[in-house]
Wavefront OBJ file of the C-alpha trace (Angstrom):
o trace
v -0.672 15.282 8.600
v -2.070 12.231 10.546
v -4.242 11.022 7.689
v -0.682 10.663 5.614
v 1.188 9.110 8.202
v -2.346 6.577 8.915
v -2.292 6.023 5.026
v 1.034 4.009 5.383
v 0.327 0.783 6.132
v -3.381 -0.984 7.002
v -5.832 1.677 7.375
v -8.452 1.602 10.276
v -11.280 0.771 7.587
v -9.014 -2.361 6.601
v -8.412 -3.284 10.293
v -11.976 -2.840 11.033
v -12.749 -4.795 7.611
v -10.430 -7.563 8.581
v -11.318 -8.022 12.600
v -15.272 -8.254 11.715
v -14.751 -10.856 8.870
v -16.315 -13.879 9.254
v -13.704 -16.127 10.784
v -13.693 -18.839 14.151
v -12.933 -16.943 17.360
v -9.433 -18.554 17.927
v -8.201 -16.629 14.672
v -10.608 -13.238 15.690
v -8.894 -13.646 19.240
v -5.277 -13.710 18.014
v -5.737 -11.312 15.621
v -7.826 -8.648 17.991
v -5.007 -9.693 20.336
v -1.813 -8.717 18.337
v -3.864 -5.379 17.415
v -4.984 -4.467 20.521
v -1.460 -5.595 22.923
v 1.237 -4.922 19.900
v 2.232 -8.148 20.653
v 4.698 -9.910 18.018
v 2.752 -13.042 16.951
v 5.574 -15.631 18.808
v 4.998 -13.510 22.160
v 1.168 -14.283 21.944
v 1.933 -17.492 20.672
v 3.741 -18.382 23.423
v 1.469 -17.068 26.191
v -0.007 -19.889 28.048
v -3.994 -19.896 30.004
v -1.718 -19.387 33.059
v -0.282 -15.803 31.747
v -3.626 -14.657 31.419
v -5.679 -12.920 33.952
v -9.030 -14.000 33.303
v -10.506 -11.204 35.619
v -8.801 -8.517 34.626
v -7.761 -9.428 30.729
v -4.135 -9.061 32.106
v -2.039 -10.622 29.032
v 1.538 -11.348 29.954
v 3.848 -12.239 26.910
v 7.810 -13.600 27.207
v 9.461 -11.305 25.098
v 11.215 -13.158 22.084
v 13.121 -10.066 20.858
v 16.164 -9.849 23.553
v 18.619 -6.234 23.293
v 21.761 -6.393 22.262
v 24.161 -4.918 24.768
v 27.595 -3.682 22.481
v 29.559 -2.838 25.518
v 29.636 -6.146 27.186
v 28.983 -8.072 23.637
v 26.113 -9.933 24.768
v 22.273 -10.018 24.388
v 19.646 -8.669 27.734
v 16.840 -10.648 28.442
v 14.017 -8.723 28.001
v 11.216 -8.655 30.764
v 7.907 -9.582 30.263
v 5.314 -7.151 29.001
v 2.284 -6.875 30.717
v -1.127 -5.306 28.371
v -4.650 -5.596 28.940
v -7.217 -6.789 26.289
v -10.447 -5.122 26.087
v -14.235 -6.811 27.073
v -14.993 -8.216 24.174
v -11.266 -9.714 23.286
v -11.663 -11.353 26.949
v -15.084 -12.574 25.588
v -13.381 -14.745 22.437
v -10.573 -15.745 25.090
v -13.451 -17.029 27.384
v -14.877 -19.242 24.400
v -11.230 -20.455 22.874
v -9.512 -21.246 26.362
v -12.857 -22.654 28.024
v -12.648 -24.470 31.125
v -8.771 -25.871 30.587
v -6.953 -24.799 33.360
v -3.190 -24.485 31.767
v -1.548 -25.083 28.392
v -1.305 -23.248 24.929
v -4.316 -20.227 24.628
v -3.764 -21.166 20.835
v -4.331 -25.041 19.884
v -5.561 -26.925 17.394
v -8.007 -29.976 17.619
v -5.074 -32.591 18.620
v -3.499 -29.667 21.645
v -0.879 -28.689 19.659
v -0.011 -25.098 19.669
v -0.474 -23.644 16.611
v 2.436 -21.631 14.586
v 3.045 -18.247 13.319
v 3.047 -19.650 9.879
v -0.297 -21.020 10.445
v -1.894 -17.422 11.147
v 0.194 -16.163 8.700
v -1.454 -18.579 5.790
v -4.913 -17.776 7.714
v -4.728 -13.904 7.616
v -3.677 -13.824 3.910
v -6.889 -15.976 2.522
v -9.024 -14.037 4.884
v -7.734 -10.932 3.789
v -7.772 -12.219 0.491
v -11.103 -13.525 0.419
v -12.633 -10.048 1.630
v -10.165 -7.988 -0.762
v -8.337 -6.298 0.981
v -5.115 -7.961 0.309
v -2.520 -5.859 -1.705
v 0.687 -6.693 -2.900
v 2.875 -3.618 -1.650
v 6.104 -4.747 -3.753
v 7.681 -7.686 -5.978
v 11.657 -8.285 -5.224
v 13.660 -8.907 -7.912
v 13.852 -12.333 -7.273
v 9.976 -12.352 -7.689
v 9.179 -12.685 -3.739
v 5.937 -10.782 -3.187
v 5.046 -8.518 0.045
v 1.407 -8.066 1.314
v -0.067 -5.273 3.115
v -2.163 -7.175 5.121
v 0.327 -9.260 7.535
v 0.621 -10.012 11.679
v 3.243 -7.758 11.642
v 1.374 -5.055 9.645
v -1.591 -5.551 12.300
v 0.063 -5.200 15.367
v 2.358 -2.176 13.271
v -1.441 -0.950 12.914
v -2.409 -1.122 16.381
v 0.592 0.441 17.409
v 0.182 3.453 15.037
v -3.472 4.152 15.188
v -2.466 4.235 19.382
v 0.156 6.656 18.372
v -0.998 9.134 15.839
v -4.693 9.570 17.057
v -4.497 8.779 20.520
v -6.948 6.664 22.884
v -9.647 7.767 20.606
v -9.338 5.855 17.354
v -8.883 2.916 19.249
v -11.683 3.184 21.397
v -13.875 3.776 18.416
v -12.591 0.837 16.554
v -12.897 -1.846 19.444
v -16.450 -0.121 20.408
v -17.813 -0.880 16.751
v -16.025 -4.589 17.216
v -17.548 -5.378 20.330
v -21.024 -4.789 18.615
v -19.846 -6.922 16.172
v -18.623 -10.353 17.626
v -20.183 -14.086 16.728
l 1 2 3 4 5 6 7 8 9 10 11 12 13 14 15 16 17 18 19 20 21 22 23 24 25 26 27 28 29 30 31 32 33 34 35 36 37 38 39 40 41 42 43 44 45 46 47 48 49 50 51 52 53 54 55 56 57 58 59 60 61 62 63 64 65 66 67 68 69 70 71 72 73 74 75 76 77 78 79 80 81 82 83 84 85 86 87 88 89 90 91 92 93 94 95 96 97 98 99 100 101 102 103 104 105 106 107 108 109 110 111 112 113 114 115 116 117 118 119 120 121 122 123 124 125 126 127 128 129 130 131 132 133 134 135 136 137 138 139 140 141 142 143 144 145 146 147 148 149 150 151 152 153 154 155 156 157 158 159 160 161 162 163 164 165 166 167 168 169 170 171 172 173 174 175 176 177 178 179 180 181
């Protein structure tokens, strides 16, 4: 039964295939991030150096996604969610954030934060370049949909959590840490 319900979606050997790519560490940081917190790729995005604990790993992400309330008509701020990234995610952290004390955790060379869209582009031609990248389904209108996406990722994280427990995760960030440039 869990192998089915794992099949749906990016499998651990594509996550694992994906995360040890070659790739700079602010890309393997956000992406190990989103897989490892379940964070929506604005939340991280908007996490600044000051929302991270750089002791304890201690992410904490603004929640972009508020709850609609139908009684009163009106949308609940959500609070903040609070996850902790593992050793070696706090390692690629270290090297992206450096010695700046506050700010974006995710600029490019001028400061700017980067976008959504810009990991977006990134994870496709990685995921392309390594083959993984499928097309699950064409729309009529011709739009295609990949199975390798942010949203699949952190979807990925959050199911392999799920379905097998602690377990599957632990192996999978175990055979990462071995594995970081």
């Amino acid at each position: 039964m869990i192998g089915k319900l794992l099949d749906r979606g990016m499998s651990l050997e594509e996550v694992r295939t994906l995360l040890t790519a070659p790739m700079p560490n602010r890309e393997r940081a956000f992406f190990r991030a989103i897989y490892e917190t379940f964070y929506r790729a604005n939340e991280l995005l908007q996490c600044n150096i000051e929302d991270y604990d750089r002791k304890t790993g201690e992410l904490i992400a603004k929640c972009t996604k508020n709850k609609f309330n139908p009684k009163t008509k009106q949308y609940i701020k959500s609070p903040p969610k609070h996850m902790a990234i593992s050793k070696p995610t706090m390692l690629l952290f270290k090297r992206v954030i450096g010695n700046h004390k506050k700010g974006a955790i995710f600029i490019n060379r001028d400061g700017k934060m980067l976008t959504k869209t810009w990991f977006q582009v990134f994870i496709n031609e990685i995921a392309t370049s390594i083959g993984i990248q499928k097309i699950t389904h064409v729309t009529p209108s011709g739009k295609e949909y990949h199975l390798v996406t942010l949203k699949a990722l952190r979807e990925a994280g959050e199911r392999h959590c799920d379905l097998a427990g602690a377990d599957i995760a632990k192996s999978l960030l175990e055979v990462l840490s071995t594995r970081l440039s």
